[in-house]
NULOTOR-321511 format. One record per residue: chain; residue number from 0; x, y, z of N, C-alpha, C in turn. Coordinates in nm, 4 decimals, m for minus. Layout:
REM residues N
   unit   pos       n.px       n.py       n.pz      ca.px      ca.py      ca.pz       c.px       c.py       c.pz
      A   NUM          X          Y          Z          X          Y          Z          X          Y          Z
...
REM end
This chain:
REM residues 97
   unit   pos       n.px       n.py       n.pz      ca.px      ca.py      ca.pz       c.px       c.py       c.pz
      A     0     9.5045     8.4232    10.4610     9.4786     8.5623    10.4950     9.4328     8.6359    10.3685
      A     1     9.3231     8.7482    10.3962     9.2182     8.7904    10.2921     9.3503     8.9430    10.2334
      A     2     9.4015     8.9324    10.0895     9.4410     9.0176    10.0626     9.3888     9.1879    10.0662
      A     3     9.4630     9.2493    10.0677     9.4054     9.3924    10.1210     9.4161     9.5139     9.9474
      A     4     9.3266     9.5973     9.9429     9.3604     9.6386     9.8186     9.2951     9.8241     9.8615
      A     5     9.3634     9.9193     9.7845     9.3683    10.0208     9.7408     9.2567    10.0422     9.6103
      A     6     9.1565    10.1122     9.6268     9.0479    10.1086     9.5180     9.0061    10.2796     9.4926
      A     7     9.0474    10.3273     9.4175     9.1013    10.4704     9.3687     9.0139    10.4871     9.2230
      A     8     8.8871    10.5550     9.2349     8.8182    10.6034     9.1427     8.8673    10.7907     9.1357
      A     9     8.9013    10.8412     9.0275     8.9265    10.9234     8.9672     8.7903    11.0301     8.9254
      A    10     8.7718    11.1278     8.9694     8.6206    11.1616     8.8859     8.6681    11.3189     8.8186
      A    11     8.7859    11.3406     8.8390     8.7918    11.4894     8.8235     8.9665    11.4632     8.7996
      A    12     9.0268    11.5232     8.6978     9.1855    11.5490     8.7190     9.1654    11.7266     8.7132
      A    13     9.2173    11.8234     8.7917     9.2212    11.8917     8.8199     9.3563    12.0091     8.7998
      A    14     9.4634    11.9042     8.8725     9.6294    11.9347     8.8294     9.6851    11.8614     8.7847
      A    15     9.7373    11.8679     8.6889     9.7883    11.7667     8.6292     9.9396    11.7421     8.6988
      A    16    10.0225    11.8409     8.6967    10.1347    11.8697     8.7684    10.1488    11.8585     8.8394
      A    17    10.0654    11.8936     8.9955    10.0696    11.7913     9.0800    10.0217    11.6443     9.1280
      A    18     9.9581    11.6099     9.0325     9.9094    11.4614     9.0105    10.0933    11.3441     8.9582
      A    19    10.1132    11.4390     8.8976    10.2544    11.3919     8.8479    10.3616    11.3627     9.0163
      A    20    10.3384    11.5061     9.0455    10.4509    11.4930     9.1598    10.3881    11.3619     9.2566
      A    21    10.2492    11.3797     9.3042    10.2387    11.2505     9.3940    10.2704    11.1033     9.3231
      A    22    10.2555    11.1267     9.2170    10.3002    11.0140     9.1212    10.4343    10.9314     9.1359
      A    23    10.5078    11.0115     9.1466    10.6317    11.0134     9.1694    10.7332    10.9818     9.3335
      A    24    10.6030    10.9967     9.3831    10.6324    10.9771     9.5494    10.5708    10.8681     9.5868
      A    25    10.4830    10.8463     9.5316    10.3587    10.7128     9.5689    10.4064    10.6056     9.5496
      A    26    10.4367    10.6138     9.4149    10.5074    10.4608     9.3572    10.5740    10.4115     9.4539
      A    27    10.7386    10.4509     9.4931    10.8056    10.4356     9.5937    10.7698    10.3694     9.7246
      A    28    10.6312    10.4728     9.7249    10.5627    10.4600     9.8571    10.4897    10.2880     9.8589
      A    29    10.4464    10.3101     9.7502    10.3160    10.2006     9.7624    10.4283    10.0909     9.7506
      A    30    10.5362    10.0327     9.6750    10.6246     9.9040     9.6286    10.7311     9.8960     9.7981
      A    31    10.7311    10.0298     9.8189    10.7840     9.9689     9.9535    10.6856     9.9387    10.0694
      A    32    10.5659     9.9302    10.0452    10.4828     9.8732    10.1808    10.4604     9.7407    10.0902
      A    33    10.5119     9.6967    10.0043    10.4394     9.5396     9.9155    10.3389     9.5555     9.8277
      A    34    10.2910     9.7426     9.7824    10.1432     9.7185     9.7075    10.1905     9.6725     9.5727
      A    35    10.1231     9.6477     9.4595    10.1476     9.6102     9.3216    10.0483     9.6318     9.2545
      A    36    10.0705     9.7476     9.1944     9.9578     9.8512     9.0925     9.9020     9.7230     9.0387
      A    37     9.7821     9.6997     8.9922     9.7268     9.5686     8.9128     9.5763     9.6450     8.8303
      A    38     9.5678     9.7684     8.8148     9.4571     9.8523     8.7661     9.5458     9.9593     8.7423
      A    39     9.5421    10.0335     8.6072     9.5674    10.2025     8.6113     9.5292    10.2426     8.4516
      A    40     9.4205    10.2978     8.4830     9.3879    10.3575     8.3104     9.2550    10.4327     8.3127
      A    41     9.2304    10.4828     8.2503     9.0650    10.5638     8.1911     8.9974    10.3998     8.1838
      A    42     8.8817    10.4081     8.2815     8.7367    10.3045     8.2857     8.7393    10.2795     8.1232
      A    43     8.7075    10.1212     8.0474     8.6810    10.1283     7.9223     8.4501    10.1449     7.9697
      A    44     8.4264    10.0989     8.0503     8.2863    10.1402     8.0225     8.2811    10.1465     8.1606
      A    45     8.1604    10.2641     8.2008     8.1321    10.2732     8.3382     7.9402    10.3400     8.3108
      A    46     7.9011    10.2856     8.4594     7.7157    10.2890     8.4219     7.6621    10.3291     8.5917
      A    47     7.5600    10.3512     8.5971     7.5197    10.4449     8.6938     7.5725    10.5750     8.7484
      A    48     7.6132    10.5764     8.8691     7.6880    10.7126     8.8624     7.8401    10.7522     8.8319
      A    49     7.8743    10.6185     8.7685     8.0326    10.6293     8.7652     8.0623    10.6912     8.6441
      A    50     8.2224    10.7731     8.6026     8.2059    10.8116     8.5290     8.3251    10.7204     8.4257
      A    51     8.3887    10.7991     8.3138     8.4754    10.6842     8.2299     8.6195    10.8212     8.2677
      A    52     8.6857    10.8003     8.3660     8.7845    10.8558     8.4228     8.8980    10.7375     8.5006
      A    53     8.9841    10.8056     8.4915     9.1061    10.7211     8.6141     9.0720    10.6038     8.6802
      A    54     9.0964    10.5325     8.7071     9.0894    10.4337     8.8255     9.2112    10.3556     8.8250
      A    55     9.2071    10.3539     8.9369     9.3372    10.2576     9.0324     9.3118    10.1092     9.1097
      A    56     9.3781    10.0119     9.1211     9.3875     9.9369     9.1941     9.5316     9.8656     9.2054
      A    57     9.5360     9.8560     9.3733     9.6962     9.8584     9.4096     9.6027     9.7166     9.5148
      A    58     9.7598     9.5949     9.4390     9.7306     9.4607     9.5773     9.8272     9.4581     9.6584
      A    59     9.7531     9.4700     9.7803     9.8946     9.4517     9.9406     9.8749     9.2581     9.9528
      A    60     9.9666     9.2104    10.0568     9.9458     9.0703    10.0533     9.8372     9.0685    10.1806
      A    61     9.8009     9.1973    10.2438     9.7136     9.1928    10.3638     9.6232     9.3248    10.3924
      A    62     9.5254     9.3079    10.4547     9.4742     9.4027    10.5088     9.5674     9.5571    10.5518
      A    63     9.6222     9.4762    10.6572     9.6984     9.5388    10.7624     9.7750     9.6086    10.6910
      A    64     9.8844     9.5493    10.5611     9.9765     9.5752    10.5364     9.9285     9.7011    10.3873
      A    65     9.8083     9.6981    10.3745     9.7308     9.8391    10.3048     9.7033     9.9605    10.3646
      A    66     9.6855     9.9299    10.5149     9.6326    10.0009    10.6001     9.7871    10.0753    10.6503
      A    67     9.8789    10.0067    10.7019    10.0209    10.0698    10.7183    10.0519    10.1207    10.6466
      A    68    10.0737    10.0910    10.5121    10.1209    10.1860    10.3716    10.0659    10.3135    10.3277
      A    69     9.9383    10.3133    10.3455     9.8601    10.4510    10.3639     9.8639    10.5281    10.4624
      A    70     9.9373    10.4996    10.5893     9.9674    10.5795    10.7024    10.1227    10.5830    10.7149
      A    71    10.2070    10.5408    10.6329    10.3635    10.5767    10.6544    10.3733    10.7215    10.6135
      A    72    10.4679    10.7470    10.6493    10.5217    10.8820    10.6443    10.5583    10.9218    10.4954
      A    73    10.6185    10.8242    10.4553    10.6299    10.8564    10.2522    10.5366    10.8930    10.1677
      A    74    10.4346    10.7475    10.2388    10.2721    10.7982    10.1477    10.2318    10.9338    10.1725
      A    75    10.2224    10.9573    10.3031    10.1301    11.0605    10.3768    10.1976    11.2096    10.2673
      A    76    10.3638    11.1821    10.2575    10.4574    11.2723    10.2011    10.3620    11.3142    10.0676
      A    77    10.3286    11.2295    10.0150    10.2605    11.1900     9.8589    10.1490    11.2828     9.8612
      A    78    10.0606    11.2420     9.9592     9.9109    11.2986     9.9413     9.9662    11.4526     9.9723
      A    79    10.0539    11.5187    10.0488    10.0566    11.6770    10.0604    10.0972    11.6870     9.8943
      A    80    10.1749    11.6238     9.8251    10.1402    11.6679     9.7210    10.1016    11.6739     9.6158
      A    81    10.0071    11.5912     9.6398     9.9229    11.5589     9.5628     9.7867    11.6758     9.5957
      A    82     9.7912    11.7358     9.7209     9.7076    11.8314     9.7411     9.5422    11.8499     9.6884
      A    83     9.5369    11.9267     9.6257     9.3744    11.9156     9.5311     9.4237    11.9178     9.3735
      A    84     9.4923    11.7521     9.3600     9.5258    11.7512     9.2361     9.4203    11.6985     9.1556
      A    85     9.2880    11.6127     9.1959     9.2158    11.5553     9.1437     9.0885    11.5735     9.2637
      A    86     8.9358    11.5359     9.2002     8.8877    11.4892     9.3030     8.8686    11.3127     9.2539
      A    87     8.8084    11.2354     9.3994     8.9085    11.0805     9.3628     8.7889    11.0663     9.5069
      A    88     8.7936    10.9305     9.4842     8.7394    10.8562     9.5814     8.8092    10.7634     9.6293
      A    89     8.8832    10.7240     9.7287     9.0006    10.6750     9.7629     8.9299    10.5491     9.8873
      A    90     8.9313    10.4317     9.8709     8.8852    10.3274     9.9826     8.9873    10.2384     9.9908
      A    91     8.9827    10.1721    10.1002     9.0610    10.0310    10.1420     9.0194     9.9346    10.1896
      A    92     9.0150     9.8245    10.0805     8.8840     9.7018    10.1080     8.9837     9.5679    10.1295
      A    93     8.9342     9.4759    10.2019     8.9681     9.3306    10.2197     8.9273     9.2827    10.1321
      A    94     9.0044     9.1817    10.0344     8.9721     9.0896     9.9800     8.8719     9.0159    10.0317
      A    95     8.8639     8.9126     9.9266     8.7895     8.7472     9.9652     8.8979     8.6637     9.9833
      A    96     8.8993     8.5539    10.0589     8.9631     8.4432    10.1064     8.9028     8.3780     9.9668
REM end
């Protein structure tokens, strides 16, 4: 089964303070659906339209089980407050087998 992943480009931090608070709720959130942060830092080089900001990557052991974690009630808890803490480009991709 094709692992499932969280792919979180950063283009703007905005609040910092509330970037903190979802911070703080997410974690929780994401280790209890199985994710495992495996990306978190400022891009060391980025080219075309990307910029050298934030990025994230979180591994689930599944699709499914990325897709549930982003719709539980803890996460969902996260993103209210996380509010307009950043702007971010937020996707959920299938691995490769």
């Amino acid at each position: 089964m094709a692992k499932g992943y969280w792919v979180v480009a950063y283009r703007k931090i905005l609040d910092a303070e509330s970037l903190a608070a979802y911070g703080k709720l997410a974690s929780p959130a994401i280790k209890a659906g199985g994710g495992r942060l495996i990306v978190r830092g400022d891009a060391a080089y980025a080219s075309g339209a990307g910029i050298q900001e934030r990025t994230v990557v979180v591994e689930f052991d599944s699709l499914e089980s990325a897709m549930s974690t982003y719709k539980s009630d803890a996460y969902q808890a996260a993103l209210v407050a996380f509010g307009k803490a950043a702007e971010r480009d937020f996707r959920i991709v299938e691995g490769t087998e």
